[in-house]
Backbone bond lengths (Angstrom), bond angles and torsions (degrees), N, CA, C in turn:
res aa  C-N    CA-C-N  psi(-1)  N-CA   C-N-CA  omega(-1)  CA-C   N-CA-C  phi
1 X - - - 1.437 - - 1.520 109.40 -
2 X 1.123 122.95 132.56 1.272 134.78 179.52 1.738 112.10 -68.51
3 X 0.970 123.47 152.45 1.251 115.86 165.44 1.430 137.79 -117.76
4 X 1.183 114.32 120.71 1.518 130.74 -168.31 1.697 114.89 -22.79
5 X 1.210 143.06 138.11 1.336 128.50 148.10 1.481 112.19 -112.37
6 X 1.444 106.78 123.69 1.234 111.99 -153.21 1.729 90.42 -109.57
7 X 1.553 120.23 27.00 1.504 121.27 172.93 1.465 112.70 -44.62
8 X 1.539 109.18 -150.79 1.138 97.32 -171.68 1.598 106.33 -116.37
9 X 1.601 116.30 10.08 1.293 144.12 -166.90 2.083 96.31 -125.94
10 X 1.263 109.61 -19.65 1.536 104.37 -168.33 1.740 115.17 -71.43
11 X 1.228 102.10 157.06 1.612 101.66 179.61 1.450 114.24 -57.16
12 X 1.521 112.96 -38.95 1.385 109.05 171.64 1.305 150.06 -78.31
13 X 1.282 111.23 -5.53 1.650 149.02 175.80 1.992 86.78 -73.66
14 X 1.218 96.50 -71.51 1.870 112.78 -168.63 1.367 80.21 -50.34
15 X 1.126 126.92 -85.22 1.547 126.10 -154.17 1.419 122.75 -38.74
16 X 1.250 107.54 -40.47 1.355 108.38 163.91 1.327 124.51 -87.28
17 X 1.341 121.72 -12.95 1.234 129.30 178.83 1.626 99.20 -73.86
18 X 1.278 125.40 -42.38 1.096 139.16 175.99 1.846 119.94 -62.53
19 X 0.713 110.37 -26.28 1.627 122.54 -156.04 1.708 90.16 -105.74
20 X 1.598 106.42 -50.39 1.718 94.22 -169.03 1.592 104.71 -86.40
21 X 1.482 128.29 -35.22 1.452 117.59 151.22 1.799 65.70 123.53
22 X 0.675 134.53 -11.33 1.924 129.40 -177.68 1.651 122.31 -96.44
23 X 1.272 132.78 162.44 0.546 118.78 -173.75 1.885 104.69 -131.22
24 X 1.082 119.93 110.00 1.031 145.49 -160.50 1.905 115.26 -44.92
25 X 1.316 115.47 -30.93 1.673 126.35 162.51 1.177 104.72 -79.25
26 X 1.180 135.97 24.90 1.732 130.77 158.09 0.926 101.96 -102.55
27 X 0.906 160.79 -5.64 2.157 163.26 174.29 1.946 103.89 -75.84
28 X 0.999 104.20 85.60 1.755 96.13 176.97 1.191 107.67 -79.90
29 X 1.188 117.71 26.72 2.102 109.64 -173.19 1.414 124.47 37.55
30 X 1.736 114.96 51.03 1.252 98.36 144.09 0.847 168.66 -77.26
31 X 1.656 95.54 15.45 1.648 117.30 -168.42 1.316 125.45 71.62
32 X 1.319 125.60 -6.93 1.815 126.20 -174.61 1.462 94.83 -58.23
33 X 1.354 132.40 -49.78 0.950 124.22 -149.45 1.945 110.88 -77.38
34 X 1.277 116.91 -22.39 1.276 129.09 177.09 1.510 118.99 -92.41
35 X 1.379 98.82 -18.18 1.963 122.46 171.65 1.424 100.53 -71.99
36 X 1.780 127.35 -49.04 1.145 121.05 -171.69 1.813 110.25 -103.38
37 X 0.904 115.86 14.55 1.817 126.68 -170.09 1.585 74.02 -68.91
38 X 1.739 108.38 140.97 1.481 115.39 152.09 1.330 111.96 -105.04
39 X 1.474 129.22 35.86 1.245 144.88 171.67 1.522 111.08 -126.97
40 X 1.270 112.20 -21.48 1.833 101.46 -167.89 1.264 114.99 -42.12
41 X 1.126 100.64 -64.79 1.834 110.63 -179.37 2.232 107.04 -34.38
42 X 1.244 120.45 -32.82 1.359 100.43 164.32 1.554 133.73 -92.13
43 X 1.182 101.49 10.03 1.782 118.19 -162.21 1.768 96.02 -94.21
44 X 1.121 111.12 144.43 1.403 120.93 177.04 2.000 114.45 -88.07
45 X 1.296 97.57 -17.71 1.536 111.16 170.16 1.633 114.13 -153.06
46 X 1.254 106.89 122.77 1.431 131.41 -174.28 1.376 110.43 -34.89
47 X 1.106 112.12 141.23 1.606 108.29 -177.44 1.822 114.45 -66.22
48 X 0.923 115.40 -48.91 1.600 122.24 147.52 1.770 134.54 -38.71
49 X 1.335 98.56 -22.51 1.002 103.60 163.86 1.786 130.62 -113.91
50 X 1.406 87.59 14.15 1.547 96.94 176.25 1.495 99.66 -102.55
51 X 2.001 128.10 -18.44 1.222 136.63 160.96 1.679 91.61 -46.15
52 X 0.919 114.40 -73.35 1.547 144.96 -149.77 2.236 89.80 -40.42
53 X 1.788 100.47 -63.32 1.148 90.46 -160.08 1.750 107.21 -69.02
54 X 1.373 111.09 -9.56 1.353 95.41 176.29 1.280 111.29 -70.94
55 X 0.783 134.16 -67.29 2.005 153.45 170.84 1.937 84.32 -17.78
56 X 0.816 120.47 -57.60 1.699 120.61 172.69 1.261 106.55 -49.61
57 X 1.652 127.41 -29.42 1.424 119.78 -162.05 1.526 119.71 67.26
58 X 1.329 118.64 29.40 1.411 144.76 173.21 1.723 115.07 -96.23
59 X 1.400 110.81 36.69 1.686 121.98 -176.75 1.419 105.87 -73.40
60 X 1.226 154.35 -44.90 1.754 158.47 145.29 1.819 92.78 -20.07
61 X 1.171 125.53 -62.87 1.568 140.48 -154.65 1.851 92.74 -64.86
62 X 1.548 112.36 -54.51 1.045 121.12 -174.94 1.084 124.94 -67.48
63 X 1.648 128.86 -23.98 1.334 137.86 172.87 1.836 89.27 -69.79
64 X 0.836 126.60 -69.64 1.485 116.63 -147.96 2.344 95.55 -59.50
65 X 0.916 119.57 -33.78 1.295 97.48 178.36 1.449 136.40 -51.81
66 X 1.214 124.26 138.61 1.664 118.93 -162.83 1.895 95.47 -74.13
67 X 1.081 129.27 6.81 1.850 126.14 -170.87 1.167 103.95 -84.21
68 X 1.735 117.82 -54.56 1.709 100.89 164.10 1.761 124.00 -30.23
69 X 1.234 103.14 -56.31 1.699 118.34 -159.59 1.384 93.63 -63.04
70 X 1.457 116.20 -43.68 1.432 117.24 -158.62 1.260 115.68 -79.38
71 X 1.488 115.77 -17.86 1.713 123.09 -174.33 1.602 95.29 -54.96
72 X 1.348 111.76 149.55 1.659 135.01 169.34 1.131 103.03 -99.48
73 X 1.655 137.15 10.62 1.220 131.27 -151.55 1.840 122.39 -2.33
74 X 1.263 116.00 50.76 1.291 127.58 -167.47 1.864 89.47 -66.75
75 X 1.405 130.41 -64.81 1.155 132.41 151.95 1.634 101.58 133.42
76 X 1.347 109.71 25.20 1.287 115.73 157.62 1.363 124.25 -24.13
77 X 1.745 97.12 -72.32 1.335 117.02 -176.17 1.909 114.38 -40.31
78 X 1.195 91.40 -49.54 1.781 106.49 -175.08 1.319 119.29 -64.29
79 X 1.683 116.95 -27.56 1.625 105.34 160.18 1.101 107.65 -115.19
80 X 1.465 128.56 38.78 1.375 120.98 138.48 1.332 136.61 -92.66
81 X 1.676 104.52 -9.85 1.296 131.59 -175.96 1.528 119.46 -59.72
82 X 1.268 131.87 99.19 1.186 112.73 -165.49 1.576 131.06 -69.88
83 X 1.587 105.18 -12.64 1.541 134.72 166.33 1.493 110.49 -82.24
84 X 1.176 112.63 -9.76 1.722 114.15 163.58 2.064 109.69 75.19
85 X 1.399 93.80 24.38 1.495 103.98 170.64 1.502 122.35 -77.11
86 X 1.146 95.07 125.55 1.764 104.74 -167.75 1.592 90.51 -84.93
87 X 1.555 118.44 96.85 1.667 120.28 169.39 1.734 104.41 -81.52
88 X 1.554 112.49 -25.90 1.299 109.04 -178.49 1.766 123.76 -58.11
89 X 1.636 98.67 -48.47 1.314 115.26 165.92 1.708 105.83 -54.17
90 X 1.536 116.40 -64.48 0.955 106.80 -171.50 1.878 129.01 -43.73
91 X 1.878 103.91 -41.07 1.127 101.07 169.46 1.909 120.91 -48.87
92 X 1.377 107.49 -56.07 1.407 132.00 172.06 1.760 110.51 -13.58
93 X 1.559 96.81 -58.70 1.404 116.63 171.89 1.409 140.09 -69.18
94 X 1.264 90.80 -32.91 1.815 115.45 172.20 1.769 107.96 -58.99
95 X 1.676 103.61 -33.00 1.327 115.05 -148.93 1.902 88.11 -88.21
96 X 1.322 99.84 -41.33 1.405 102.90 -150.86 1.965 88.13 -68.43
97 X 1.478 112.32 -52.03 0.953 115.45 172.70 1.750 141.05 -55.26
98 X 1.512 78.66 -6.09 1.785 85.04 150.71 1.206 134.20 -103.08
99 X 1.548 105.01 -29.94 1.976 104.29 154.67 1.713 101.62 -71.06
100 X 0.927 139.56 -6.26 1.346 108.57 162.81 1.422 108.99 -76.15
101 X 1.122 130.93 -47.55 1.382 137.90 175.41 1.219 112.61 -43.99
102 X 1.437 120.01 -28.18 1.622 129.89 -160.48 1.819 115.29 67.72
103 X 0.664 103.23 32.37 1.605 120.73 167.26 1.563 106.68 -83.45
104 X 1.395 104.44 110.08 1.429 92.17 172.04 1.515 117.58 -95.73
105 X 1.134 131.80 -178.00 1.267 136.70 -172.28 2.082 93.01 -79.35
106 X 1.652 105.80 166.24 1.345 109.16 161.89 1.594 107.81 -141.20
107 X 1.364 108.67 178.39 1.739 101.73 169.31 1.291 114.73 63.66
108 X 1.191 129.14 -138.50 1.400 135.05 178.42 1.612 121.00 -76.09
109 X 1.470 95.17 -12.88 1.238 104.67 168.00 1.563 148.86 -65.78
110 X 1.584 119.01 -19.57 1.195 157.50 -74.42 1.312 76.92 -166.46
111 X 1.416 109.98 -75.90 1.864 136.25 -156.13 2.214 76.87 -74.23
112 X 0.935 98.03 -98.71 1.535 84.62 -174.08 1.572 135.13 -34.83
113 X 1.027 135.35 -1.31 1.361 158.31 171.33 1.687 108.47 -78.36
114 X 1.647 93.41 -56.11 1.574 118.85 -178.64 1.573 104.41 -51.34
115 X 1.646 108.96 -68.27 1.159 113.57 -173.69 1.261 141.04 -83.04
116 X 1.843 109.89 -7.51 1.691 113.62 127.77 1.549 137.09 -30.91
117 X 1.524 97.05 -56.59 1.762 105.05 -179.21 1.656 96.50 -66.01
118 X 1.082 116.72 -44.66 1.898 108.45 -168.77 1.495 95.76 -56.64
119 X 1.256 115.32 -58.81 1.497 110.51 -166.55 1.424 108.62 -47.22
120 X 1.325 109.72 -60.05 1.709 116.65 -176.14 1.539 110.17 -54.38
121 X 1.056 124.84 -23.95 1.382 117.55 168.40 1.638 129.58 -89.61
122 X 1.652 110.51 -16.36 1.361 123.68 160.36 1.729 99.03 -65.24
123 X 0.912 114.94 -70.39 1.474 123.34 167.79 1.282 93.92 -8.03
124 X 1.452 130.16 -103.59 1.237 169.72 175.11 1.470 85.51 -15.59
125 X 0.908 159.57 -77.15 1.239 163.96 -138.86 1.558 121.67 -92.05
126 X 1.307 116.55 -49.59 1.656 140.76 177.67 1.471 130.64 -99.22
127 X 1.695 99.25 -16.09 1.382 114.44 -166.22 1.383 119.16 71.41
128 X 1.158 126.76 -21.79 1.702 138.35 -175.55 1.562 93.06 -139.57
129 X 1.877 94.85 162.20 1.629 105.88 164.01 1.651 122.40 -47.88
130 X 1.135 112.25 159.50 1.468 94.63 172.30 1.519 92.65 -137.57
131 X 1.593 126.65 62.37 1.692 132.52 165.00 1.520 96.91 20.19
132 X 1.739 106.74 -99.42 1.256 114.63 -139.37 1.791 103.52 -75.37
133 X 0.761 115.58 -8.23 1.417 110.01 150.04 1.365 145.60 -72.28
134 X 1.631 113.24 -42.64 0.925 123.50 156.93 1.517 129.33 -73.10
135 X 0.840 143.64 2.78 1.550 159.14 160.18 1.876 106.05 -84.12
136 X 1.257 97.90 -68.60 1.572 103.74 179.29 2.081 103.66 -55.71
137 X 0.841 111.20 -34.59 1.739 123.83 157.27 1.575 114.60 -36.44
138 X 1.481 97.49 -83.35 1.656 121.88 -178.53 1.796 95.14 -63.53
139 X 0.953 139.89 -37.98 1.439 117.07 164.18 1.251 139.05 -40.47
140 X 1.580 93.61 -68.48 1.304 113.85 155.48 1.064 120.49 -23.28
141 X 1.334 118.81 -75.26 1.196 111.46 -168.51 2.095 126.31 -80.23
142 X 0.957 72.54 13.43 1.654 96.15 -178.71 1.699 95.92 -103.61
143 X 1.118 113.76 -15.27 1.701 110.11 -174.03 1.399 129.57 59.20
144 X 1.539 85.76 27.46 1.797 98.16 156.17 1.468 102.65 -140.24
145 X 1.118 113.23 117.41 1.728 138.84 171.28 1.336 116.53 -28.69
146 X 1.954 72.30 -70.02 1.875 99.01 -167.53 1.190 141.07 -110.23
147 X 1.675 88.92 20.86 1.686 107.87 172.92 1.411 126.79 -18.51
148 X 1.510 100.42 -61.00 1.480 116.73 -164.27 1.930 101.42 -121.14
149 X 1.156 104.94 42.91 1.922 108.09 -174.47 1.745 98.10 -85.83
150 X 1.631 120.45 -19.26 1.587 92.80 -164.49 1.682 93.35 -102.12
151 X 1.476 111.75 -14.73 1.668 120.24 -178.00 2.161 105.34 -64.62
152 X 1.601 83.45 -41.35 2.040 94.81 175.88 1.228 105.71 -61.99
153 X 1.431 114.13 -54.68 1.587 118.21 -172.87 1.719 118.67 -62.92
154 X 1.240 110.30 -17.05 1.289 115.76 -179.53 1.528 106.47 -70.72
155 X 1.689 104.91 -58.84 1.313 132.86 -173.79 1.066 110.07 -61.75
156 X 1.618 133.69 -26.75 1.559 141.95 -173.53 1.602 81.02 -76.70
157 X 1.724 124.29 -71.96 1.416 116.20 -153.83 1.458 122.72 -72.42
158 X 1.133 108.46 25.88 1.768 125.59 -159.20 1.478 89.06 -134.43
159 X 1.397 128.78 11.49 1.436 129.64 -160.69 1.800 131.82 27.66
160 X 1.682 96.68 13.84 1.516 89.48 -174.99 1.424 108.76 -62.63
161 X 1.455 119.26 -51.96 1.732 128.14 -168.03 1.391 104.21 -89.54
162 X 1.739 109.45 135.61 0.907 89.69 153.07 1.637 138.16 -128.82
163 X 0.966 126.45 -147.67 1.919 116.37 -176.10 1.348 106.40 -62.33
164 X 1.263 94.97 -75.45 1.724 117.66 -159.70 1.892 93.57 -83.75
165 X 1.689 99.38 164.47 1.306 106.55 147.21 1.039 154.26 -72.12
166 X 1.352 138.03 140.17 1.524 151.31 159.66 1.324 115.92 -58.59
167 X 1.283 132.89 109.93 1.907 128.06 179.25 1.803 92.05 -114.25
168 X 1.318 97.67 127.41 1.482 97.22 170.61 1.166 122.23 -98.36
169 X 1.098 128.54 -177.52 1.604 114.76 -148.88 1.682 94.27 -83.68
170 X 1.125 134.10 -38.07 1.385 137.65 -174.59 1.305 109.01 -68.57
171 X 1.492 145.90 42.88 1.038 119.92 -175.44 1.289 116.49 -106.17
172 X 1.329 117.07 3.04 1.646 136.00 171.97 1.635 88.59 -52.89
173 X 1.522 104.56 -64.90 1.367 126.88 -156.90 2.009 105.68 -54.71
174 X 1.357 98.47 -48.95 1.185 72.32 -154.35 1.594 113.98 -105.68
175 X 1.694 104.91 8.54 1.455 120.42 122.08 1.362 123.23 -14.72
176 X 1.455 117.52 -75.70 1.541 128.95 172.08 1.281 111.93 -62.54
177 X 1.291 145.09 -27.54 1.520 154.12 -160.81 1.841 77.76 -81.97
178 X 1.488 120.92 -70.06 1.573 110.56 -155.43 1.445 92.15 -71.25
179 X 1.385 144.57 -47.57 1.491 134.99 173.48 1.585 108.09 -34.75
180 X 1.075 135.96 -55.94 1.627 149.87 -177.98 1.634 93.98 -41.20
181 X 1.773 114.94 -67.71 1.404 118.62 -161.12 1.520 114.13 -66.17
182 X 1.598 105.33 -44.07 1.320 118.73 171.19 1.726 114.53 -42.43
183 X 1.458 115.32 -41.21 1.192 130.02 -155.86 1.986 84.66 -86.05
184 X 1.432 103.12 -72.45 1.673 104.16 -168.43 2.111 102.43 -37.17
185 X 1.019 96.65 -38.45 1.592 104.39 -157.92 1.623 95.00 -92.51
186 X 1.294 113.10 21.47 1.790 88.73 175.27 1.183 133.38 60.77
187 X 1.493 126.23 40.63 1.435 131.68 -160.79 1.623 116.35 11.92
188 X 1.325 101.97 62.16 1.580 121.83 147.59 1.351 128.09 -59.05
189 X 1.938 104.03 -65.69 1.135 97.39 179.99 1.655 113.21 -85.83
């Protein structure tokens, strides 16, 4: 794999400079944005300081941290910003721009990566989540079955979950809704 130069002339600097619509030397690191993250506490590097390593031109360094993967892009960070920097978008981009790279996620990252694509493909399939599928899914493929079999079984006899799937009536529709994004976005997702 080649590695990115994220200078101030590099394809990857532009690319992201391009993609998040920001410009990356407006972030003075005051930390608001990692003060109010309701994720910091699981990230291995501060959300502010993953601004930080780009502005270094350290984008290779930044793919491998589990904080991209881990952002909820809830977007805290972005209206707390007093420079009005969208870090949420920015994460968004970091992420996408590492499956373009083919960088896969590692660590905790990996497991959340995993269980994006399941969701997006329950989606894709049902029109809505479908729980007990998607869990018994993300197990699987985690190579434990029965992680969560007595938490389902509780929830099955309590009638919250159920076996089979739910297809809602729109699912022609929103079939075409993820075909549309897939298509705008370059079969990303």
């Amino acid at each position: 794999m080649q590695p990115i130069n994220l200078t101030q002339n590099g394809n990857g600097f532009e690319q992201l400079a391009n993609q998040t619509d920001q410009n990356l030397q407006h972030c003075y690191q005051c930390g608001k944005c990692t003060a109010g993250c309701p994720v910091a506490f699981t990230m291995d590097v501060a959300p502010n300081q993953i601004v930080r390593m780009l502005q270094l031109g350290l984008l290779n360094e930044t793919f491998q941290t589990e904080t991209i993967w881990l952002c909820a892009s809830c977007s805290t960070c972005s209206t707390r910003c007093p420079k009005g920097f969208d870090l949420a978008k920015l994460m968004d981009n970091l992420r996408q721009l590492a499956c373009e790279q083919g960088i896969n996620p590692g660590g905790r990252g990996k497991k959340v990566s995993l269980f994006n694509r399941l969701f997006l493909d329950a989606l894709k399939k049902y029109g809505r989540a479908y729980e007990m599928g998607l869990m018994v899914r993300y197990n699987v493929n985690l190579m434990n079955p029965f992680k969560d079999a007595l938490v389902g079984l509780t929830l099955f006899s309590r009638g919250k979950l159920k076996i089979g799937p739910h297809r809602i009536k729109g699912t022609k529709e929103m079939i075409r809704i993820m075909e549309n994004i897939k298509r705008l976005e370059g079969d990303k997702v």
